[in-house]
C-alpha positions in Angstrom: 0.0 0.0 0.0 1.3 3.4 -1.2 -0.5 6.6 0.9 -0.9 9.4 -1.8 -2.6 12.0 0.5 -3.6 12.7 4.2 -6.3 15.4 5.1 -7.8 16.2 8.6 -11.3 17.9 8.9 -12.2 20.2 11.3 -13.9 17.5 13.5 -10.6 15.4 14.0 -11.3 12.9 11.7 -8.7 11.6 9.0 -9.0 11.0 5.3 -6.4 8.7 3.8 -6.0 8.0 -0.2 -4.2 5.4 -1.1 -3.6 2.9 -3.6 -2.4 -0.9 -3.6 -2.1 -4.0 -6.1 -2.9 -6.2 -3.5 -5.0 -7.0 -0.8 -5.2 -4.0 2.3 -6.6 -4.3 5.5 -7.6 -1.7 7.5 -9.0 -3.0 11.0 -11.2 -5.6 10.4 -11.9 -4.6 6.9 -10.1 -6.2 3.9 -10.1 -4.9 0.5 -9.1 -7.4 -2.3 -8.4 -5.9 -5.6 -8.6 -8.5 -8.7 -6.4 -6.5 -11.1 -4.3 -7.9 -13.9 -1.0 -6.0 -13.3 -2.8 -2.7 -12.0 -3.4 -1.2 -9.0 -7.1 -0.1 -6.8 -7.5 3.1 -5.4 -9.1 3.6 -2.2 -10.1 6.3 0.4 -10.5 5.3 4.4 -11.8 7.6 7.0 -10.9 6.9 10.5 -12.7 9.2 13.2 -11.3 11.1 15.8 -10.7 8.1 17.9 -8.6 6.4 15.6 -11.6 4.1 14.1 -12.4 3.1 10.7 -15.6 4.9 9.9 
C-alpha cells in the first residue's frame, strides 16, 4: 500500500488516499483488488478516535 494524500477535517477525523495492487486491511476490513498488473485506489476515514468509519 502506497499513501498518496492525508487530510484532517475540522472535526478530528482523518482521510487517507491510497492505492495498492494487492489486498489492504484496515481494522477488520479487507479490501481485495482483482487487477491484472494494476493497481485499486481507495479512500479510508478513521474518526477522531482512531476508528475506521
Amino acid at each position: 500500500m502506497r499513501v498518496r494524500d492525508i487530510s484532517v477535517d475540522g472535526s478530528n477525523n482523518v482521510y487517507l488516499l491510497a492505492y495498492s495492487n494487492g489486498d489492504v486491511e484496515l481494522g477488520t476490513l479487507t479490501i481485495t483488488y482483482d487487477y491484472n498488473n494494476g493497481t485499486g485506489k481507495f479512500l479510508a476515514k478513521y474518526n477522531s478516535n482512531g476508528n475506521l468509519a
